[in-house]
N, C-alpha and C positions, 0 to 999 in steps of 0.2 A: 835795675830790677825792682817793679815795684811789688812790695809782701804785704796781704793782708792774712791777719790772725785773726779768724772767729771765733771769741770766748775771751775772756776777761779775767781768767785767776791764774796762779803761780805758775802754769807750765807758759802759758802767752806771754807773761811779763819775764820768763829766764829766753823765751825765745828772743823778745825783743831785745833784751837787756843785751843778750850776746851779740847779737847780730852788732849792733852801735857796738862793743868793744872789739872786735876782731873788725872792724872799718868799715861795714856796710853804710855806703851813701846814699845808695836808692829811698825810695818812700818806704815806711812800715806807720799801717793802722792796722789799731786793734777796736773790735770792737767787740762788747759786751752787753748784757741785759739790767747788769744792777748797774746801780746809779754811782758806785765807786770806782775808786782804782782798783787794779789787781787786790787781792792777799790772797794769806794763807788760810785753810780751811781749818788745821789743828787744833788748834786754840778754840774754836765754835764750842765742840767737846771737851775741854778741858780749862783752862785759863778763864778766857773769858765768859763759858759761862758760868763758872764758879764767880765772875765780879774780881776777876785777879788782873786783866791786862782788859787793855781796850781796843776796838778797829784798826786804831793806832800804828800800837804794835806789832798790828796782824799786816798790816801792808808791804809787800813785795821792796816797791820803793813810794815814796810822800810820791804825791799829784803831781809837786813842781817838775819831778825828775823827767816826764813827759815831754814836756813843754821843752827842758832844756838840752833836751835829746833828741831833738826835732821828730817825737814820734806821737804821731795823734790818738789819743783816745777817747775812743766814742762811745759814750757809758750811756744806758739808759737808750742803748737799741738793741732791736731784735731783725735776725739776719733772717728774711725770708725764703729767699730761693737762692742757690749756686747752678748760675749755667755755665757752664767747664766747657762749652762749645766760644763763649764770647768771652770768657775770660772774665763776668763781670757777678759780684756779691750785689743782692736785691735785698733792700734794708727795709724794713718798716718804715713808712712813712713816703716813699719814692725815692730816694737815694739811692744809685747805683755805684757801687767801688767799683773800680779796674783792675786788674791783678794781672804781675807776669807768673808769681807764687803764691798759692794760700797754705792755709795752716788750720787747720780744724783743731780746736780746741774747748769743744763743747761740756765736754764735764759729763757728767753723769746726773738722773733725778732721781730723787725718796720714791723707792715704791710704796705704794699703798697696800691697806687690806681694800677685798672688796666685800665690802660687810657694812649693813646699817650703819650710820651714825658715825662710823670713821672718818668724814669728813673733818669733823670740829677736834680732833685731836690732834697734838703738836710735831712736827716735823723739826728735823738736822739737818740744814742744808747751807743755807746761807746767814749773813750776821746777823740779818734781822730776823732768823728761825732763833738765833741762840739769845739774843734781847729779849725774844719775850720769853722764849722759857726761861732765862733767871729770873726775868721783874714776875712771870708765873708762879715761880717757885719762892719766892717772897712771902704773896698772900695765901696761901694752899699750906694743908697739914699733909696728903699725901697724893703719889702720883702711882699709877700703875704703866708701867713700860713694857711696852709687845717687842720681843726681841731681844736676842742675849748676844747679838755681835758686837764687832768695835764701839762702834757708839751706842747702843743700847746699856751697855756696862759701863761707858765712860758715864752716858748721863746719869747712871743710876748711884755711881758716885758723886757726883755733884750734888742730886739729892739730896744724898745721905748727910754729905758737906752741911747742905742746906739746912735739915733737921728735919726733912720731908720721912711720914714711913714712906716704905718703900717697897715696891711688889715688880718682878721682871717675871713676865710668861715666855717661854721657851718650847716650840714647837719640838723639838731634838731631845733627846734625853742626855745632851752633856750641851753646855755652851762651847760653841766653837771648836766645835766635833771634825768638821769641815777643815777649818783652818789648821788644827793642833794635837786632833787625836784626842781619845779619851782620856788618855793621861792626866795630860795640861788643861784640856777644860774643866776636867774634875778639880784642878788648882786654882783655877779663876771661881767655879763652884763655890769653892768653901772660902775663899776671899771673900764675897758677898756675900755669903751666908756669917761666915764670921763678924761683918759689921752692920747684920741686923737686917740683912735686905731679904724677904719673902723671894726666893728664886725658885719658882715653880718651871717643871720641865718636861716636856711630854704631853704638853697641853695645848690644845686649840681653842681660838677665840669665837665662837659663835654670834655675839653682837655686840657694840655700843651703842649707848643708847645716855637721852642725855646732852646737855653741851655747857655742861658744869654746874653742879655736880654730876657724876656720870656712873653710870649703871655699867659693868664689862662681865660678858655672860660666857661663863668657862664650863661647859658640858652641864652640871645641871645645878652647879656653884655661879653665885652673880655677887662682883667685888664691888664696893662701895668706893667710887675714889673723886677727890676734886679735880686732878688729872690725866689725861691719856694720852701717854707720847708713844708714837709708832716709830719704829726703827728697825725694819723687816731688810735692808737692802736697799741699795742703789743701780738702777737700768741705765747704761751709756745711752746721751743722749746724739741717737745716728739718725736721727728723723731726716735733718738737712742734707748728708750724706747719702744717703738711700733716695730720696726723689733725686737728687744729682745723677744716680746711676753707679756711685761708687761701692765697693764691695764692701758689704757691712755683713758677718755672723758673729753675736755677741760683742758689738764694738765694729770700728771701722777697721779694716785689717788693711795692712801695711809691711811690706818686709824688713829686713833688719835694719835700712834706712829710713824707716818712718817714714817712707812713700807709700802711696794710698795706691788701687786698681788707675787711678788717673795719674798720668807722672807729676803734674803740675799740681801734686796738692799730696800736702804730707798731712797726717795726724799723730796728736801725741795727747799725753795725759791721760787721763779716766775712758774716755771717751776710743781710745786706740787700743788693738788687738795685737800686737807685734811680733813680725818674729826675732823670736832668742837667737843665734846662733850657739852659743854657750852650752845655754838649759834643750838647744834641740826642740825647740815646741813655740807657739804662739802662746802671750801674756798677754793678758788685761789687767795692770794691778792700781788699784784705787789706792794708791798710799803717796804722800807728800814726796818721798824722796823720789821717787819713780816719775811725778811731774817735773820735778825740778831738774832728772838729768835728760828727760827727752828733751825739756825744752832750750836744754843748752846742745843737745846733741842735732835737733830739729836744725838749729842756727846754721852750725857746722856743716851739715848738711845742705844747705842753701848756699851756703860760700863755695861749694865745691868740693869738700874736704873728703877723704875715704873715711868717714867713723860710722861705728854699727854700737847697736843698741845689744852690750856684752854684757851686760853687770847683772849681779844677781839683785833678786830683789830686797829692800830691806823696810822695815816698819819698827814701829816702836806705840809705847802706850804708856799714860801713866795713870793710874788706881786706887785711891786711896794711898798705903805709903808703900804700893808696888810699881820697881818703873822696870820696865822691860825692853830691850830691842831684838828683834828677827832679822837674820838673813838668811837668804835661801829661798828653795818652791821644794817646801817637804809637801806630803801629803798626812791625812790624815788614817790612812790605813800604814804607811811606815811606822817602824820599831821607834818607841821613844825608850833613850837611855838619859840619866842625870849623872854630872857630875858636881858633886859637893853635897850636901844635907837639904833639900825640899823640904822638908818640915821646917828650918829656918828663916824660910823665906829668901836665903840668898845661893842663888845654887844655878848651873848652865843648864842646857835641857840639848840633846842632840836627837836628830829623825835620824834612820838609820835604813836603808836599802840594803838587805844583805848587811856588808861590813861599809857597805857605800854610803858618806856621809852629803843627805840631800840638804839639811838646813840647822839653822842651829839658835838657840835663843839663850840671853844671858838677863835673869834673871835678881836688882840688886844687886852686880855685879857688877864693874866699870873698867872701860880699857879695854876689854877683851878683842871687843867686833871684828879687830882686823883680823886678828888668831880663827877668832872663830871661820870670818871671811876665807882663811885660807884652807880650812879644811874641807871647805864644804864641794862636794864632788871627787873627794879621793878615799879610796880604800884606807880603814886604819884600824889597828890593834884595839880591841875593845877597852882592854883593861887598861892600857894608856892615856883611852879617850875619856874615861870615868875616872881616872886617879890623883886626885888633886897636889898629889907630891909631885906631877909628873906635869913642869909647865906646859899651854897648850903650844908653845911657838915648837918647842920639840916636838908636840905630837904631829904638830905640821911638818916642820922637817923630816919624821922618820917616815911617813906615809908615803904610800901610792898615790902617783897619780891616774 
């Protein structure tokens, strides 16, 4: 069975990786657009552009591991057409793969504003978006950041890191309203506000203008700043998918096998719609752990194995000296209950359906995840759930399933 993988970051390199350790002998290429091996994307936002790790670090596995895993990587191409009638990947430049299995692994792209002059402001995407905005954040006294989701917060700590002022516009009137409910964004709120960053919210961007220093025009206020980084969201990129014929809404959708509308080609990572069996619903979740288990799950699934795409989802973030992890699909209209002191900075946060626990985030608090993992989707006593005398492994134990 020969497998080719289109796209080049951590879900393509866990697919290839597994396929070789569970004995896959057939051919696997992978091919990609940037000129590297796999990595991980985390670090972009965090580590490395603070100047803390390097590409290095950020890789899946080193170059050699390719070579001596008899798996070809073809870096610094772009996948033109998939005809799923001949079974053959059309590369840039004339190249044709053959395929008995593909694997869509395209990732997702930075959406844009479409407004004057957003051209020349800086994007989160790949390692040479997060190069220059450090070596940017170097020569520059301040940056202004369109955007208060995951990475718009992470870069605006790095900033901060940096000694940059610092300004974040927020269409929403809470950050991460979407993700976490008013509650918890109002927490991330005074996080940034507490170490100096202008976090403006409820505001829209009218123009830039400019291409350093730069002019950003907020209703009938205009910010002066030597930077403008945009960080509004990420669009799966299903371009390749969709002229294929495959069924893309929001992502390429796939059932709980990571098989795609075409049997002979699964999708995973950023780019895949999946369905939960679990959570009962189709995901798209743009987060590191969620690449990393389809693409071991994708593997499994190519060997023959019965596995589905079961687990909840989980993300993490780290903020200045806030480090957080989530599991679950809360919403942001669910009940947010806390247990321990939120003023302190170290405290769980639970979504709540009814008495039905949809997700759970632990806050400077460590060890928890699996506890938390196991409550999430069973009915539980409130006041057991918020009582910090009352370990969480018991409150898992005494709960409904």
């Amino acid at each position: 069975m020969d497998i080719v993988i289109i796209g080049a970051g951590l879900a393509a390199a866990k697919t290839a990786a597994t396929l070789r350790e569970k004995g896959h002998d057939g051919s696997i290429t992978v091919v990609g657009e940037e000129p590297h091996a796999p990595y991980e994307r985390p670090p972009l936002s965090k580590d490395l552009l603070q100047g803390e790790s390097s590409l290095e670090d950020a890789l899946v596995q080193d170059a050699a591991w390719y070579e001596e895993n008899d798996v070809r990587l073809v870096t610094g191409a772009r996948a033109e057409r998939i005809d799923t009638a001949e079974h053959r990947v059309h590369l840039e430049g004339g190249e044709a793969l053959t395929y008995d299995k593909l694997v869509l692994a395209t990732g997702a792209t930075p959406r844009s504003l479409d407004l004057p002059g957003a051209d020349h402001a800086l994007r989160l995407r790949r390692v040479e978006d997060a190069e220059a905005m450090r070596s940017a954040f170097e020569d520059a006294e301040s940056v202004v950041i369109v955007g208060a989701g995951w990475i718009g917060l992470e870069a605006a700590a790095a900033a901060r890191a940096a000694g940059l002022r610092t300004t974040v516009l927020e269409h929403s009137d809470v950050p991460l309203e979407k993700a976490l409910g008013r509650d918890m964004g109002e927490h991330f709120a005074r996080l940034h506000r507490g170490h100096d960053v202008d976090l403006r919210t409820g505001v829209s961007v009218g123009a830039v203008t400019g291409d350093g220093p730069f002019a950003v025009t907020i209703g009938g206020d205009v910010l002066e700043t030597d930077l403008v980084v945009v960080a509004v969201g990420a669009a799966p990129a299903t371009e390749l998918a969709e002229a294929a014929g495959i069924l893309v809404d929001d992502g390429v959708m796939t059932d709980e096998h990571l098989v795609t509308s075409d049997p002979d080609v699964l999708a995973i990572g950023d780019v895949a719609r999946s369905f939960n069996p679990t959570l009962g619903t189709a995901l798209r979740v743009e987060h590191w752990d969620n690449a990393s288990r389809q693409g071991e799950l994708a593997a499994k699934v190519l060997l023959g194995e019965d596995a589905a795409y079961d687990w909840l989802p989980f993300f993490f973030t780290d903020q200045y000296d806030l480090g957080m992890e989530y599991v679950g699909h809360g919403s942001g209209d669910d009940e947010t209950v806390v247990r321990g002191d939120q003023a302190s900075g170290e405290f769980i946060a639970f979504w709540l359906d009814g008495d039905r626990v949809t997700a759970g985030m632990n806050v400077n608090v460590w060890d928890v995840n699996d506890d938390i993992r196991a409550l999430v989707g069973r009915t539980v006593e409130r006041e057991r759930l918020v009582d910090p005398d009352v370990p969480l492994a018991e409150v898992a134990g005494g709960s409904k399933g």
